[in-house]
C-alpha positions as CSV (number, residue, x, y, z in Angstrom):
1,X,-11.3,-6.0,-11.2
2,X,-11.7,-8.0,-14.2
3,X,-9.7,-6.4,-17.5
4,X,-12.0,-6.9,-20.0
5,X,-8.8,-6.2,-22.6
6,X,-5.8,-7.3,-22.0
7,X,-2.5,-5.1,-23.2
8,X,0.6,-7.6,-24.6
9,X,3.6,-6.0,-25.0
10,X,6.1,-7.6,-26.8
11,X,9.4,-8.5,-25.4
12,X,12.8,-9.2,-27.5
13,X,15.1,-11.7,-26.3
14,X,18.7,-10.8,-27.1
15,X,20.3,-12.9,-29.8
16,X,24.0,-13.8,-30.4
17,X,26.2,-12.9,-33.2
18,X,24.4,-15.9,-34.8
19,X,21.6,-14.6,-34.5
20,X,20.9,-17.5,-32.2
21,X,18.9,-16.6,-29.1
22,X,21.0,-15.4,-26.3
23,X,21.1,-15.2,-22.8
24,X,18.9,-13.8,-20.5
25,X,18.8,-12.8,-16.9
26,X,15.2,-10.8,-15.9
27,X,14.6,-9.2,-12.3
28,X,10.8,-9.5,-11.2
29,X,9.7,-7.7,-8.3
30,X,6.0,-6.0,-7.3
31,X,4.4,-4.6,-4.3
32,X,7.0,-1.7,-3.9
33,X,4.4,0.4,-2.0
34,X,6.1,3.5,-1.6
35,X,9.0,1.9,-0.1
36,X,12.2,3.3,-1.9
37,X,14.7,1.7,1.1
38,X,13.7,-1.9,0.4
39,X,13.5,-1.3,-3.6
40,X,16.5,-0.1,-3.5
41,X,18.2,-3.2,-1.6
42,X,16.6,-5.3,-4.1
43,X,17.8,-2.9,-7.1
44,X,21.5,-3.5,-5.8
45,X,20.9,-7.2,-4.9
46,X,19.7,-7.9,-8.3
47,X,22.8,-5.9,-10.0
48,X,25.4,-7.8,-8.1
49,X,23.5,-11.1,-9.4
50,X,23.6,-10.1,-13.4
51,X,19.8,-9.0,-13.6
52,X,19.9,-7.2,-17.0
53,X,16.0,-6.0,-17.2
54,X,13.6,-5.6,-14.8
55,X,9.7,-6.1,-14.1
56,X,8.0,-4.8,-12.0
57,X,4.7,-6.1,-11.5
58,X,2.1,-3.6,-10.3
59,X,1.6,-1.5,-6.4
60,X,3.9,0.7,-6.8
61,X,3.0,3.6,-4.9
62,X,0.1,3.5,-2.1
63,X,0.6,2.8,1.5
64,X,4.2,3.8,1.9
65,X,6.0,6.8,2.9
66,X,7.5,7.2,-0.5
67,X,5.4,7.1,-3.8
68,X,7.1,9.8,-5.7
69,X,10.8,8.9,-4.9
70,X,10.0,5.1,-5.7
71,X,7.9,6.0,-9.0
72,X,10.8,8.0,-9.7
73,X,13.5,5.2,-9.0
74,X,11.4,2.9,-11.0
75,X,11.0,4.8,-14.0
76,X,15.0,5.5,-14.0
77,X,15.5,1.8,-14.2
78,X,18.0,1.6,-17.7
79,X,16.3,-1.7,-18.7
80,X,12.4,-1.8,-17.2
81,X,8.9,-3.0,-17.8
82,X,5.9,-2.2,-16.3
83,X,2.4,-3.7,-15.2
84,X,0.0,-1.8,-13.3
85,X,-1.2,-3.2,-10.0
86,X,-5.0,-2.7,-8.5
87,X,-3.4,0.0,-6.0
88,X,-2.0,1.8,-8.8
89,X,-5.4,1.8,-10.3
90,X,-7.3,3.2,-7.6
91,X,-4.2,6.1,-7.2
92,X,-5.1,6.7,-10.5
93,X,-8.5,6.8,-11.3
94,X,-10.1,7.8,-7.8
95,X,-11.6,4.1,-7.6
96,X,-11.3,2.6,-4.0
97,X,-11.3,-1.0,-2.7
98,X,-13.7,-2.3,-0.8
99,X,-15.8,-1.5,2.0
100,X,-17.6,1.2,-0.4
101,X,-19.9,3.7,0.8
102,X,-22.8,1.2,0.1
103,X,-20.9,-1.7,2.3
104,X,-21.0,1.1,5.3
105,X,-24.3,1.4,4.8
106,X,-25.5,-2.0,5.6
107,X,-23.1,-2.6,8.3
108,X,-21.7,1.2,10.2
109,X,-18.6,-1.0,11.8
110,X,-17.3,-0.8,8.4
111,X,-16.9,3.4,8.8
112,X,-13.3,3.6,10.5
113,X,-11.7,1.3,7.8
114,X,-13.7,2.6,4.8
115,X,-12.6,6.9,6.3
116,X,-8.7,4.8,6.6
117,X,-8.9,3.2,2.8
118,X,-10.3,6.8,1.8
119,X,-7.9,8.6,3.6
120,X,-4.2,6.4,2.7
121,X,-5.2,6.3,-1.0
122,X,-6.2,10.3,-0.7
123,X,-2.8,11.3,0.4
124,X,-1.1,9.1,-2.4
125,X,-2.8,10.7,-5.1
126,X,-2.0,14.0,-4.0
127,X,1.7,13.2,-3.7
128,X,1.3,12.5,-7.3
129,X,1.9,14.8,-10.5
130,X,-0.8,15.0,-13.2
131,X,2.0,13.3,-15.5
132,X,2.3,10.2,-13.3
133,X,-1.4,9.9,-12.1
134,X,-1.6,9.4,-16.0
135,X,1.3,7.4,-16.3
136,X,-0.1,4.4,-14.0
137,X,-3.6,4.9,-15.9
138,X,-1.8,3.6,-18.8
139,X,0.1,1.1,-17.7
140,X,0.3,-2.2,-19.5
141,X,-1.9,-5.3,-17.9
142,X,0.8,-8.0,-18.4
143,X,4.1,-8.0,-19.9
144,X,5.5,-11.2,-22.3
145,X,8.4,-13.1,-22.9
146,X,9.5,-16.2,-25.0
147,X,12.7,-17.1,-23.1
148,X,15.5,-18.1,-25.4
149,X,14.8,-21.9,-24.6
150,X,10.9,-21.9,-26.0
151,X,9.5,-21.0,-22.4
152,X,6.6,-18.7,-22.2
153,X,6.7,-16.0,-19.6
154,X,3.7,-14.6,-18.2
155,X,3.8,-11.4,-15.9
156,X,0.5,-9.9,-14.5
157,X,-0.4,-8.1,-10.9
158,X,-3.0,-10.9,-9.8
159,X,-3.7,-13.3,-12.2
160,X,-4.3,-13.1,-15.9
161,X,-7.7,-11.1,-16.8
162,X,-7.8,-9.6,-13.0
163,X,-5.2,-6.9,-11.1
164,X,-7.2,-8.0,-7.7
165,X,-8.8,-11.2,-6.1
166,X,-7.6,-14.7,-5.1
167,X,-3.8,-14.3,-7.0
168,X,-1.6,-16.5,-7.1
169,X,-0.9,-18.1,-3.1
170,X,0.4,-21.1,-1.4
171,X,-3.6,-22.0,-0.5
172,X,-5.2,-21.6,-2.9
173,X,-6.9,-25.1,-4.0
174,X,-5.5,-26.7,-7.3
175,X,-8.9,-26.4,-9.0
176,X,-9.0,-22.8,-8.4
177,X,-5.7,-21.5,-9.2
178,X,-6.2,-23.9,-12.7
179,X,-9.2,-21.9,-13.2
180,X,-7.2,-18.2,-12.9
181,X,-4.7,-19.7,-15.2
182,X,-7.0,-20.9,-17.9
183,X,-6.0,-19.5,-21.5
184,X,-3.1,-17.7,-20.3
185,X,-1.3,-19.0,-23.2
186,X,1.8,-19.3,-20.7
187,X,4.1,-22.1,-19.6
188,X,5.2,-19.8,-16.2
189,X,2.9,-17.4,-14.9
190,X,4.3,-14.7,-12.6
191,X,2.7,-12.4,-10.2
192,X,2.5,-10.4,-7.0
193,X,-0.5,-9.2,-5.2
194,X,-1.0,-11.0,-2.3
195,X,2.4,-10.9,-0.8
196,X,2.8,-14.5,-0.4
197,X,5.7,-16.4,-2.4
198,X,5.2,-19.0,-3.9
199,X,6.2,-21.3,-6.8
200,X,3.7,-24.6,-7.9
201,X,2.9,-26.7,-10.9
202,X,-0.6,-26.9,-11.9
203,X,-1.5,-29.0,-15.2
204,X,1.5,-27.8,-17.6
205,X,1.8,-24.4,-16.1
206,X,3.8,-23.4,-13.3
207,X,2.7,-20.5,-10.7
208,X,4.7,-18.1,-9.8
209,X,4.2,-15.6,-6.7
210,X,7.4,-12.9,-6.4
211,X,6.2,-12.4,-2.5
212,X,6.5,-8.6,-2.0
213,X,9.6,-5.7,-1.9
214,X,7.4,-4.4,1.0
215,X,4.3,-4.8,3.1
216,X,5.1,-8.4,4.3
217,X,3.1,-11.1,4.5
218,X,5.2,-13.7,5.7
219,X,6.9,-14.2,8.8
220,X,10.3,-13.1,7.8
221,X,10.2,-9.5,6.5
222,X,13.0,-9.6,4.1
223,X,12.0,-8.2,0.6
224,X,11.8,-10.9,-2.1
225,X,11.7,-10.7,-5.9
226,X,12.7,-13.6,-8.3
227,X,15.3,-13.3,-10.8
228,X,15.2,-15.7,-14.4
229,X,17.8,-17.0,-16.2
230,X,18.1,-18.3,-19.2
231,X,19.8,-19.5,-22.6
232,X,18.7,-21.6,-25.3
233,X,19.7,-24.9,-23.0
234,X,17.1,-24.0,-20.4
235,X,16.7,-21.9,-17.2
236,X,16.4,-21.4,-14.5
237,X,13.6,-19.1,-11.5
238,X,14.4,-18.3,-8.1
239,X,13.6,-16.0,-5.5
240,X,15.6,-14.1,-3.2
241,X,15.5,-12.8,-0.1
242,X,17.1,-9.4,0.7
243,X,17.4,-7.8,3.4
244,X,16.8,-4.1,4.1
245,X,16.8,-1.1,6.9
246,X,13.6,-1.5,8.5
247,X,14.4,1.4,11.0
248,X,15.2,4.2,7.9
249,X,11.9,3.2,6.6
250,X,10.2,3.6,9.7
251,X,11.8,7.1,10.0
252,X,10.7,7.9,7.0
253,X,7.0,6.9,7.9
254,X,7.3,9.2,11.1
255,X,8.4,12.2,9.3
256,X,6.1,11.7,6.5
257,X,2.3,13.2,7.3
258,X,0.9,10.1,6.1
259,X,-2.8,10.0,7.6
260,X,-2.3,5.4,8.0
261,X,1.2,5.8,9.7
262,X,0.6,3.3,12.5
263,X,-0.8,0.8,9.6
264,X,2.8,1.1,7.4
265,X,4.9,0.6,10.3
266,X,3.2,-2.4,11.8
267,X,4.1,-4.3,8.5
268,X,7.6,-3.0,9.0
269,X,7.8,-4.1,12.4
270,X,6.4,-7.5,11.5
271,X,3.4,-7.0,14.0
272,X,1.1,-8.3,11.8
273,X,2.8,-11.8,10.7
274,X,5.0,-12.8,13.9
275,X,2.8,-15.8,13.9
276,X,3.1,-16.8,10.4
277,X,4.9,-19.8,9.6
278,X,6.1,-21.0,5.9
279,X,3.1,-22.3,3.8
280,X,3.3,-25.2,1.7
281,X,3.8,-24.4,-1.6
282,X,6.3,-21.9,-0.8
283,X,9.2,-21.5,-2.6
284,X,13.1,-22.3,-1.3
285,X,14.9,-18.9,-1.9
286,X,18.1,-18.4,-3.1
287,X,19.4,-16.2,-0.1
């Protein structure tokens, strides 16, 4: 979806006595997808490393066991920003992604996955309250930062101006990714999406992917989120790995009456990327 109006929200950067700028150490994580177990590895990971503030960049409820003890995890961050992700959006508003009814029209294949996309997002919703269904309606589009060293930080769901499409990947051709970073008015651009991490220069700007807290698409399954630090000197981006308890999660899938069980826990047994391999363009990680 294109946003045809984008939402800045300012960001202040903690100063010294001074009243120089201090120092800084942000969490970014996205693609929690109902999965309180691995959000809350990354959580502690990111405390034991000095994260002060967290963002959290969009999907944070559908296809996972638990929307409404993540949401409530996430909100109960002390130091937090938001940006809503295209999942979040269709929770929200009833919207649903693609194939549409028209789509299963011209080709009836299409039927089982469009009744399993109607069906998973269905039985989010109706975990939620009206209070947090219109919570994630009004979530920000992209959060805002000038680090304490002049840096401009960018964090969306996608890409600036979309919550969905190509993101920000290891593949994706030079040309292209320029093109979803044009007039960002950013010097680091970070995002989640499609899973992937990733971290690459293009023209001036550098393109950051946090991978995912769950729903893996990479061959290892660990969570990964990227933590920034900071100070007037200069700073310093990189991702983590954590790992997690893949079996409490998929207990938690078995006892929960989620209609797309089998779909959750093949991403948490890594059926669906054994045969992945690192990409190009993807990051080194911290742990």
């Amino acid at each position: 979806m294109r946003l045809h109006a984008r939402t800045t929200v300012a960001v202040l950067i903690p100063t010294d006595r001074a009243g120089r700028p201090g120092r800084v150490r942000l969490g970014l994580l996205s693609d929690v997808h109902g999965n309180r177990v691995a959000l809350e590895a990354v959580v502690a990971d990111g405390i034991r490393n000095g994260v002060e503030e967290w963002w959290a960049l969009g999907d944070f409820v559908a296809i996972g066991p638990e929307p409404t003890e993540t949401l409530e995890m996430l909100t109960n961050l002390p130091s937090v920003r938001f940006v809503r992700g295209n999942t979040d959006r269709y929770v929200a508003s009833g919207e649903r992604p693609a194939p549409h009814q028209e789509d299963v029209e011209r080709d009836p294949a299409l039927m089982p996955l469009f009744l399993a996309v109607e069906s998973s997002f269905a039985w989010t919703r109706d975990q939620m309250r009206p209070r947090d269904l219109a919570w994630l309606a009004a979530l920000p589009t992209e959060q805002r930062a000038v680090l304490p060293d002049g840096t401009r930080l960018l964090g969306v769901h996608a890409s600036p101006r979309s919550d969905d499409g190509t993101g920000i990947t290891p593949e994706v051709p030079d040309a292209d990714l320029a093109a979803l970073l044009a007039d960002s008015d950013a010097d680091v651009v970070c995002g989640g999406h499609t899973h992937q991490p990733t971290d690459r220069r293009v023209g001036p700007t550098r393109a950051v992917n946090l991978g995912s807290v769950s729903n893996p698409i990479t061959s290892d399954l660990r969570a990964t989120y990227v933590v920034v630090d900071g100070d007037r000197h200069g700073h310093r981006l990189a991702h983590r790995r954590v790992a997690y308890d893949h079996d409490a999660v998929l207990e938690r899938v078995r006892r929960s009456d989620h209609p797309e069980r089998d779909y959750i826990s093949s991403f948490q047994r890594g059926d669906q990327v054994r045969h992945l391999a690192e990409r190009p363009g993807a990051p080194a990680f911290d742990s």
